[in-house]
PDB file of N, CA, C and O in Angstrom, chain B, residues numbered from 101:
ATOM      1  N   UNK B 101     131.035  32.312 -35.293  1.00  0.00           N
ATOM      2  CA  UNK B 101     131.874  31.787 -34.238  1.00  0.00           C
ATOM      3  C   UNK B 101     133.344  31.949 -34.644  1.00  0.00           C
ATOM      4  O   UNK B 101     133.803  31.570 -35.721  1.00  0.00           O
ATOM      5  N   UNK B 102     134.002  32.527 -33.708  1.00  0.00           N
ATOM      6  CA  UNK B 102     135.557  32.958 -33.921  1.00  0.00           C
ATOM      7  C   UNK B 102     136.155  31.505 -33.969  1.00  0.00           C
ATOM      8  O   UNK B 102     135.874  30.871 -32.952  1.00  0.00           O
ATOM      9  N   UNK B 103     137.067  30.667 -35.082  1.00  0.00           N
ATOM     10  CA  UNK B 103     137.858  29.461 -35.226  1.00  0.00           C
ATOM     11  C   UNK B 103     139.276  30.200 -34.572  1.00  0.00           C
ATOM     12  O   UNK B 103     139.994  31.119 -34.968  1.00  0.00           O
ATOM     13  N   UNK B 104     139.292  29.309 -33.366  1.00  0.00           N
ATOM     14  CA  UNK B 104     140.263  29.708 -32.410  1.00  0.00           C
ATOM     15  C   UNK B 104     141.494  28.471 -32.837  1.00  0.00           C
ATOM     16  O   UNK B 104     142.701  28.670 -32.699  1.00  0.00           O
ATOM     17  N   UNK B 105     141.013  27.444 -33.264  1.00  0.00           N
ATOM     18  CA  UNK B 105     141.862  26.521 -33.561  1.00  0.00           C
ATOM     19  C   UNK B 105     142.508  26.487 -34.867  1.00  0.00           C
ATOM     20  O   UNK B 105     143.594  25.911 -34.932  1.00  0.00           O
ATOM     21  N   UNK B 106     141.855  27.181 -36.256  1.00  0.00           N
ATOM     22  CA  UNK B 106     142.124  26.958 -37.469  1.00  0.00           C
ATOM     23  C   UNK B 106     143.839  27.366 -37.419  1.00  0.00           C
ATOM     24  O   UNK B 106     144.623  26.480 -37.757  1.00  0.00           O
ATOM     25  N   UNK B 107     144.324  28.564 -37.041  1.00  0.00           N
ATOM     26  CA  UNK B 107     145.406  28.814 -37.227  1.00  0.00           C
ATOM     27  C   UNK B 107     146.599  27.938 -36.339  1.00  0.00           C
ATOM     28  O   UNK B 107     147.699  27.733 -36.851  1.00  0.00           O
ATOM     29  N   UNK B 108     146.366  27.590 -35.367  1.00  0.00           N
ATOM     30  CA  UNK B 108     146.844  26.880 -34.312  1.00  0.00           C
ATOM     31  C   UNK B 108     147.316  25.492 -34.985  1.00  0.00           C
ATOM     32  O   UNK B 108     148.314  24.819 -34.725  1.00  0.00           O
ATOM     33  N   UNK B 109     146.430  25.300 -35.801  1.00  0.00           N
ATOM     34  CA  UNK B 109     146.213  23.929 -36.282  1.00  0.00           C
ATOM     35  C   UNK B 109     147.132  23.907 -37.775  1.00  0.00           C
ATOM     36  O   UNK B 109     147.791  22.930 -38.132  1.00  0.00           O
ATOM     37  N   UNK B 110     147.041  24.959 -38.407  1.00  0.00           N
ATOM     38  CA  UNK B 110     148.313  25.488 -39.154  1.00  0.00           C
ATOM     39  C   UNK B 110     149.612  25.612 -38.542  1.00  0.00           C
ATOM     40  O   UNK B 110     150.711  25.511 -39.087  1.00  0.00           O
ATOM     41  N   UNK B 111     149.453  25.747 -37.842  1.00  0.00           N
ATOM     42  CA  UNK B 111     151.420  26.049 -37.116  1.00  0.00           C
ATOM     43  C   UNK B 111     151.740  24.438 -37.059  1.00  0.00           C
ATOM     44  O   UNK B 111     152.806  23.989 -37.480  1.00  0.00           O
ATOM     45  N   UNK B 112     150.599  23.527 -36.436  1.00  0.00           N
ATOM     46  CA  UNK B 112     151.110  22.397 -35.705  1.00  0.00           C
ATOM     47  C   UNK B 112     151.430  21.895 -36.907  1.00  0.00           C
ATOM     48  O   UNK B 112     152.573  21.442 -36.970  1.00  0.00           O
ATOM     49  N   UNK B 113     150.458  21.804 -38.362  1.00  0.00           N
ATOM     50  CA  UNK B 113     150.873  21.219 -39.065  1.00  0.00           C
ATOM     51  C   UNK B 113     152.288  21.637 -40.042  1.00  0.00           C
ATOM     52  O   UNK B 113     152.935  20.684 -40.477  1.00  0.00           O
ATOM     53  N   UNK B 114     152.643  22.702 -40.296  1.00  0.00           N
ATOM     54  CA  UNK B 114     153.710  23.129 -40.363  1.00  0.00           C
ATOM     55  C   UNK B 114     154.818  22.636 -39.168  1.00  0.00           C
ATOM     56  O   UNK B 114     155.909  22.209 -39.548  1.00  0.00           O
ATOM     57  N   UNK B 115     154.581  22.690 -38.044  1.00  0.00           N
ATOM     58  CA  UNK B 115     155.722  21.624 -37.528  1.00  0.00           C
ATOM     59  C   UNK B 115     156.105  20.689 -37.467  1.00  0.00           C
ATOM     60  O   UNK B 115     157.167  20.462 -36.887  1.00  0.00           O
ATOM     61  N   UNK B 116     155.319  19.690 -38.100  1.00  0.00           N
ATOM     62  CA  UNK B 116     155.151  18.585 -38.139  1.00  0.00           C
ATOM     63  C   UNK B 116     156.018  18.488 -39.529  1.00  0.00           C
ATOM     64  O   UNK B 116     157.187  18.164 -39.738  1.00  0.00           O
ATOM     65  N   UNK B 117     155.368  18.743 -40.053  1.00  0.00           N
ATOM     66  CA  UNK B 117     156.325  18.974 -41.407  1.00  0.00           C
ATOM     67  C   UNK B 117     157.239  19.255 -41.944  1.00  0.00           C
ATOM     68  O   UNK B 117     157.751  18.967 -43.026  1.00  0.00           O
ATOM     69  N   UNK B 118     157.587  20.195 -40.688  1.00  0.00           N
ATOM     70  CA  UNK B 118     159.263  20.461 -40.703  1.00  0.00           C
ATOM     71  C   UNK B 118     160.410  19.494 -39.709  1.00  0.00           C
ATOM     72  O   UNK B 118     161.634  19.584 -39.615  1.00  0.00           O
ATOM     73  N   UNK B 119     159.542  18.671 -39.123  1.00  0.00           N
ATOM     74  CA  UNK B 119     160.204  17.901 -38.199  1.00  0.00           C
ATOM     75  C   UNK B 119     160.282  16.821 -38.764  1.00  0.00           C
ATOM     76  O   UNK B 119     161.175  16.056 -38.397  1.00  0.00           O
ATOM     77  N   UNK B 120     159.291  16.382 -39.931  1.00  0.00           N
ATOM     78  CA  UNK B 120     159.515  15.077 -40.685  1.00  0.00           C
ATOM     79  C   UNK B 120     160.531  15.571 -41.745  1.00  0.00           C
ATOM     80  O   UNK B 120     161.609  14.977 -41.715  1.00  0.00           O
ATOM     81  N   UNK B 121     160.400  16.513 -42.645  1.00  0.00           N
ATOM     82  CA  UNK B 121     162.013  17.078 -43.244  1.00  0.00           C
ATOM     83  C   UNK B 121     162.693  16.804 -42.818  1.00  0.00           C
ATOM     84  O   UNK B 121     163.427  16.065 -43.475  1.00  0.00           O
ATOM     85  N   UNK B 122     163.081  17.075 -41.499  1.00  0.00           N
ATOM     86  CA  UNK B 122     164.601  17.447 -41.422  1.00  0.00           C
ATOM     87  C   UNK B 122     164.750  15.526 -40.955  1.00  0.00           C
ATOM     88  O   UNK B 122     165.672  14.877 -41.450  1.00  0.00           O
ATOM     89  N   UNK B 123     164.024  15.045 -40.267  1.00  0.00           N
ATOM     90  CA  UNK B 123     164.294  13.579 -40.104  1.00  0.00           C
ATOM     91  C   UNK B 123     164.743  12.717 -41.494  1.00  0.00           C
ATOM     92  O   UNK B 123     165.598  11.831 -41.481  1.00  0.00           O
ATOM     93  N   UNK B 124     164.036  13.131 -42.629  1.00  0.00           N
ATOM     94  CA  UNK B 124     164.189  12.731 -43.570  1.00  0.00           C
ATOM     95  C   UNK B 124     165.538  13.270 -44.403  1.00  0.00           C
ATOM     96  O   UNK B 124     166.222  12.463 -45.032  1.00  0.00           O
ATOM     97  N   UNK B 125     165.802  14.402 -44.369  1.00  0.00           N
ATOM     98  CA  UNK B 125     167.250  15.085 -44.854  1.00  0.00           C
ATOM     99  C   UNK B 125     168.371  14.167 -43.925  1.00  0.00           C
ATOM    100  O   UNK B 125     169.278  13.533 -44.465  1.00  0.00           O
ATOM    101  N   UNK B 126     168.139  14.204 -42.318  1.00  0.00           N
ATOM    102  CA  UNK B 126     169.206  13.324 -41.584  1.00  0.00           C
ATOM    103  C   UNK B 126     169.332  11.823 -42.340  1.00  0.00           C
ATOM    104  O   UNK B 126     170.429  11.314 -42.570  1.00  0.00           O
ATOM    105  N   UNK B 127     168.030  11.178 -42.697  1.00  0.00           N
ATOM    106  CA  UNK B 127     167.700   9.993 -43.067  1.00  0.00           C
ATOM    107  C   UNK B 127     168.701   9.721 -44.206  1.00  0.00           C
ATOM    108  O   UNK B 127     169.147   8.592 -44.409  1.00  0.00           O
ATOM    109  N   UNK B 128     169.053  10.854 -44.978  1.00  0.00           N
ATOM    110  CA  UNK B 128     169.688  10.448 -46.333  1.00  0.00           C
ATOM    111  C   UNK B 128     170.902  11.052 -46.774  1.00  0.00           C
ATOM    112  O   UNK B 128     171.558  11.055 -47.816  1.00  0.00           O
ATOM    113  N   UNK B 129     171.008  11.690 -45.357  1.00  0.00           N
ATOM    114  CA  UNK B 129     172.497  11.940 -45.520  1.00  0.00           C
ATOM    115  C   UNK B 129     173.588  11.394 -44.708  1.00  0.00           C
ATOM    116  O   UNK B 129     174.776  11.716 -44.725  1.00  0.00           O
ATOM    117  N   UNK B 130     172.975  10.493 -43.977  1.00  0.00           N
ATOM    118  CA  UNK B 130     173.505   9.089 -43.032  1.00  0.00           C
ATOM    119  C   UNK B 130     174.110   8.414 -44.119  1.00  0.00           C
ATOM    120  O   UNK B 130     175.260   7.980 -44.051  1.00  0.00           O
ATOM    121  N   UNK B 131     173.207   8.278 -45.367  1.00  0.00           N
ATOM    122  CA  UNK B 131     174.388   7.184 -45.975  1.00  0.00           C
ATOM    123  C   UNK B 131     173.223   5.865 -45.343  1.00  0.00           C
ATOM    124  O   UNK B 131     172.288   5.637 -44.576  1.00  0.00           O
ATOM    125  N   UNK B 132     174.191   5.262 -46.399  1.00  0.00           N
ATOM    126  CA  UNK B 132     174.183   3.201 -46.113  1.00  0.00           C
ATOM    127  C   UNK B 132     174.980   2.730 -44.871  1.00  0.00           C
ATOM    128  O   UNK B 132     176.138   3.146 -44.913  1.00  0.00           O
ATOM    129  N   UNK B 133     174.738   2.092 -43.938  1.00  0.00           N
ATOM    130  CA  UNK B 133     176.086   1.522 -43.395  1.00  0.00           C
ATOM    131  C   UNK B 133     175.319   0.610 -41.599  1.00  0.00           C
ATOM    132  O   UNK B 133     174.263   0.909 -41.040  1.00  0.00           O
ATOM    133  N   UNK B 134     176.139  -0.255 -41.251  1.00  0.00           N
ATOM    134  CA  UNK B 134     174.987  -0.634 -40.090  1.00  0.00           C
ATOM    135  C   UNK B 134     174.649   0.237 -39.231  1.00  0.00           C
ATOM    136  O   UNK B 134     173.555   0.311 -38.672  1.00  0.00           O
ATOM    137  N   UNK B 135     176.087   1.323 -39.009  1.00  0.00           N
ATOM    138  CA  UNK B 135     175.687   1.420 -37.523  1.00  0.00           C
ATOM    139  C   UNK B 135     175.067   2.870 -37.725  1.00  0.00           C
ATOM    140  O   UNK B 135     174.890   3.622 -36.767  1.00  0.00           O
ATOM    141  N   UNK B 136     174.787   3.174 -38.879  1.00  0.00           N
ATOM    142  CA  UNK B 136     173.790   4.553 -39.288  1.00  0.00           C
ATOM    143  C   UNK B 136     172.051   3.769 -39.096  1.00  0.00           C
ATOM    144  O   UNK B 136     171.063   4.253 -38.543  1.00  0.00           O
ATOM    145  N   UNK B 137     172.176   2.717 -39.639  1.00  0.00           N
ATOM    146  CA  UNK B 137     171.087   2.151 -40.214  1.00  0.00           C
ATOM    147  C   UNK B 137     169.717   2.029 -38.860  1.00  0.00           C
ATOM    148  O   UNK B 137     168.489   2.090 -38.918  1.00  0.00           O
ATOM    149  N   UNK B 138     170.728   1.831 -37.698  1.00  0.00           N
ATOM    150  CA  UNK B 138     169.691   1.805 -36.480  1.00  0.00           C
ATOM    151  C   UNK B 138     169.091   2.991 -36.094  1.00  0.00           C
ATOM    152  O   UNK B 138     167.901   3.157 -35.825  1.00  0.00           O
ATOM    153  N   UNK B 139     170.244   4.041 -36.079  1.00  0.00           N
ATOM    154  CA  UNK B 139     169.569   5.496 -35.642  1.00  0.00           C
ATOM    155  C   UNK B 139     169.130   5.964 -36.689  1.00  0.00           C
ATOM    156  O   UNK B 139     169.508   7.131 -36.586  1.00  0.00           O
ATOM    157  N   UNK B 140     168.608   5.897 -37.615  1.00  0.00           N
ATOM    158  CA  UNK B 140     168.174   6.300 -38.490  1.00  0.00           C
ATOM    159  C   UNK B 140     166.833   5.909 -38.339  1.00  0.00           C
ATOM    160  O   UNK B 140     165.933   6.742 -38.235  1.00  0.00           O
ATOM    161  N   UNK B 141     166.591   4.379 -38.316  1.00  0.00           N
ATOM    162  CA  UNK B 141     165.598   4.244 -37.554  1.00  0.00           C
ATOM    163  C   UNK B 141     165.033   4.278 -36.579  1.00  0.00           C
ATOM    164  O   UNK B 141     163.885   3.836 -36.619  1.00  0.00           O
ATOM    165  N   UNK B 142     165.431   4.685 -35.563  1.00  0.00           N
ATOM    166  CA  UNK B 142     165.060   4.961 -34.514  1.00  0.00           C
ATOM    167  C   UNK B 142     164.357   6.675 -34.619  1.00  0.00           C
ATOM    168  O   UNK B 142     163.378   7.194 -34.082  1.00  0.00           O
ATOM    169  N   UNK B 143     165.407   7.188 -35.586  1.00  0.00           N
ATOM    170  CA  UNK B 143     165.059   8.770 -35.596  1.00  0.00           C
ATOM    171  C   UNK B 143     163.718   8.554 -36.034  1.00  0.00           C
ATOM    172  O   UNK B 143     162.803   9.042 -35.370  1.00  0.00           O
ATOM    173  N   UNK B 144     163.431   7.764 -37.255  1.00  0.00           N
ATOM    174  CA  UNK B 144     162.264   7.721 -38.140  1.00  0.00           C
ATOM    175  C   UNK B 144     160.802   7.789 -37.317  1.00  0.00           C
ATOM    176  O   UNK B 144     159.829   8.527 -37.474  1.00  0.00           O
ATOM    177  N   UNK B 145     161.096   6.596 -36.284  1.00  0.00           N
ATOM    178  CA  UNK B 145     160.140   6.217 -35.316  1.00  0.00           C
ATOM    179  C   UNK B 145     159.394   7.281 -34.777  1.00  0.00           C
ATOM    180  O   UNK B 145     158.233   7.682 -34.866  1.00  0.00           O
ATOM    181  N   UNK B 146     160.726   7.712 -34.019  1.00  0.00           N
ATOM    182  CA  UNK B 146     160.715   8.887 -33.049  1.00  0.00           C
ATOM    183  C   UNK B 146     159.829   9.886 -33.627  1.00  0.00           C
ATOM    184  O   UNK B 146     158.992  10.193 -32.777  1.00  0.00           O
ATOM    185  N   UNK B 147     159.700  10.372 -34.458  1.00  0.00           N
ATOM    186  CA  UNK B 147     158.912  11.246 -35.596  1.00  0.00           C
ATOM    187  C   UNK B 147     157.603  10.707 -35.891  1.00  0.00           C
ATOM    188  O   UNK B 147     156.712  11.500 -35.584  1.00  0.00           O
ATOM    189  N   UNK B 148     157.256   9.782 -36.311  1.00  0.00           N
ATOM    190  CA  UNK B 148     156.497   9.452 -36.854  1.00  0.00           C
ATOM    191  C   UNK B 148     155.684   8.840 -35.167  1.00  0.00           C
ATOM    192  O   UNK B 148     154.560   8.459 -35.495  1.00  0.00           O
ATOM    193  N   UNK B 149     155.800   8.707 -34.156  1.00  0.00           N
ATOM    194  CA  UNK B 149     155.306   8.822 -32.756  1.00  0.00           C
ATOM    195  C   UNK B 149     154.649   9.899 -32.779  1.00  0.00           C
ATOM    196  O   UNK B 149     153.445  10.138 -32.685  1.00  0.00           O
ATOM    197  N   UNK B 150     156.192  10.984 -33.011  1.00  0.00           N
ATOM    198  CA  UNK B 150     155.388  12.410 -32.567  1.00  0.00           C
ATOM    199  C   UNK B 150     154.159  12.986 -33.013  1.00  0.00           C
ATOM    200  O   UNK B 150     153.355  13.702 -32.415  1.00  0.00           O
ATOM    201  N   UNK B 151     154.169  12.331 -34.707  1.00  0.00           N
ATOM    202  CA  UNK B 151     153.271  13.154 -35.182  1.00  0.00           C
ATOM    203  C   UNK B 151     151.834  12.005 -34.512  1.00  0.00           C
ATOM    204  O   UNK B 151     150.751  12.591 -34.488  1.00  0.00           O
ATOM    205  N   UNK B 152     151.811  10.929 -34.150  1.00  0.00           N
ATOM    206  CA  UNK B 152     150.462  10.216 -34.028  1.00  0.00           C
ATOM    207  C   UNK B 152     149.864  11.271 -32.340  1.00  0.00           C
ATOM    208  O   UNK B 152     148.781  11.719 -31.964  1.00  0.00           O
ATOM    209  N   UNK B 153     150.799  11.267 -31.965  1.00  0.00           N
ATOM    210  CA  UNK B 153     150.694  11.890 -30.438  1.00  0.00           C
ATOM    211  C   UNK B 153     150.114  13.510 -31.036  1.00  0.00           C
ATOM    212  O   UNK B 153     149.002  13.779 -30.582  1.00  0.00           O
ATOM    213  N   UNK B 154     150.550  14.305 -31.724  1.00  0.00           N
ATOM    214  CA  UNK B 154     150.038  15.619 -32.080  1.00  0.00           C
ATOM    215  C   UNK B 154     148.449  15.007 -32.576  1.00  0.00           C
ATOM    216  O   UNK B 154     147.385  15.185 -31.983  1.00  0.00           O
ATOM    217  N   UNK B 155     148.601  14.512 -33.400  1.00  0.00           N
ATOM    218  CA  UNK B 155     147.341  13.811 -34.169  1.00  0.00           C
ATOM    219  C   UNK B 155     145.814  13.300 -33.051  1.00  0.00           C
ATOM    220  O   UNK B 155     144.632  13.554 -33.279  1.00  0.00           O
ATOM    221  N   UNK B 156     146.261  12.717 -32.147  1.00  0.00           N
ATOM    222  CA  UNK B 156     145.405  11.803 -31.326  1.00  0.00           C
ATOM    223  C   UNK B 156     145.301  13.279 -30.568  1.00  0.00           C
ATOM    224  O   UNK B 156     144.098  13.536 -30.616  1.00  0.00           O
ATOM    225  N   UNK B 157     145.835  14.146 -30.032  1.00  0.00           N
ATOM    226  CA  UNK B 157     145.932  15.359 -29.210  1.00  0.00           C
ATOM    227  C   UNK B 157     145.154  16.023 -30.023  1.00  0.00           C
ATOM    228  O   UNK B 157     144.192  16.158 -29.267  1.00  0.00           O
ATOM    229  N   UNK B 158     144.818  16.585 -31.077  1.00  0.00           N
ATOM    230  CA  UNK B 158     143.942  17.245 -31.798  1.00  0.00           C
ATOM    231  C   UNK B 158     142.667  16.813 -31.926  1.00  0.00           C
ATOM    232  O   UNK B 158     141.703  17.565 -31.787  1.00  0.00           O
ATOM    233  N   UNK B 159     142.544  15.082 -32.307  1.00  0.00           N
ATOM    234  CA  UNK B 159     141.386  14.867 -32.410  1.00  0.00           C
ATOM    235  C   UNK B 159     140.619  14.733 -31.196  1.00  0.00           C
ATOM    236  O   UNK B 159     139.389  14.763 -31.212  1.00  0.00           O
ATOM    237  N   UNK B 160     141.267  14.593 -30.190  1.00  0.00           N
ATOM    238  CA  UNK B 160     140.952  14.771 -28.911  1.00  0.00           C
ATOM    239  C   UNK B 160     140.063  15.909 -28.348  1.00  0.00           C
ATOM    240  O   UNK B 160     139.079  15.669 -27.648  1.00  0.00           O
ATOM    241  N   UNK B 161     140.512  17.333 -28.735  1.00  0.00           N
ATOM    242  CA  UNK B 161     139.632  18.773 -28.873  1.00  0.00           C
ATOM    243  C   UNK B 161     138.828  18.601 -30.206  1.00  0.00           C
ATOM    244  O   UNK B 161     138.113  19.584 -30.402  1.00  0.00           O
ATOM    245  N   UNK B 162     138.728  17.606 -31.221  1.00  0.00           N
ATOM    246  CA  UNK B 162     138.064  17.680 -32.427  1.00  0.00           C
ATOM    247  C   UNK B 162     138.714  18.446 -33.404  1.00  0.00           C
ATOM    248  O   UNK B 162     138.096  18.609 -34.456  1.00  0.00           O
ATOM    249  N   UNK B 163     139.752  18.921 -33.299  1.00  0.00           N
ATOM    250  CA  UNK B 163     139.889  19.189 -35.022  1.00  0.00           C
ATOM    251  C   UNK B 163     140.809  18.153 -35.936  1.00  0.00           C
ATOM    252  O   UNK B 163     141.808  17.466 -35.726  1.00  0.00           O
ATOM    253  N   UNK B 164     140.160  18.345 -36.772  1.00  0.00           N
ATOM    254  CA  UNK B 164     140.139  17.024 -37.974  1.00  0.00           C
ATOM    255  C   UNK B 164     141.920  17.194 -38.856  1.00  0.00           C
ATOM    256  O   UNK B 164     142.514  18.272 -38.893  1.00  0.00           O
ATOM    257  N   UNK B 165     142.338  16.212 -39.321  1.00  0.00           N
ATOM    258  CA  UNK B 165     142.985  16.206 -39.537  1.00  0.00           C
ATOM    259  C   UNK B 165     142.714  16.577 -40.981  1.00  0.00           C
ATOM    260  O   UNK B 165     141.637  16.154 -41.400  1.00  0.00           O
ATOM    261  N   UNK B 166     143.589  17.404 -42.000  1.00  0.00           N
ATOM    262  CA  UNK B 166     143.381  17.418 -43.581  1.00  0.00           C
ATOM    263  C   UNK B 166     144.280  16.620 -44.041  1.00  0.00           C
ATOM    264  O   UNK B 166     144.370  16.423 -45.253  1.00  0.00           O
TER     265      UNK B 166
END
């Protein structure tokens, strides 16, 4: 059976990964300070949403998360 998803499922996770990077590079080059401190979290969120939403979307067609 041709795995139509295996590679697919490589890209997503590679984006994911590059989208939590760069959240995390923004994360720490904000610095300390209040009014960084909210969007920073907010960015964090925002990311860490995305990836449950990719996540729940996959297991949804069944492929498993590694």
């Amino acid at each position: 059976m041709t795995d139509y998803f295996g590679p697919w499922k490589m890209l997503q996770d590679q984006a994911m990964h590059m989208h939590r990077t760069a959240v995390d590079a923004a994360f720490k080059a904000m610095g300390s300070g209040a009014q960084f401190d909210n969007a920073a979290k907010a960015a964090k969120d925002l990311a860490d949403m995305q990836v449950q939403a990719w996540e729940r979307w996959m297991a949804m067609w069944g492929v498993d998360k590694k």
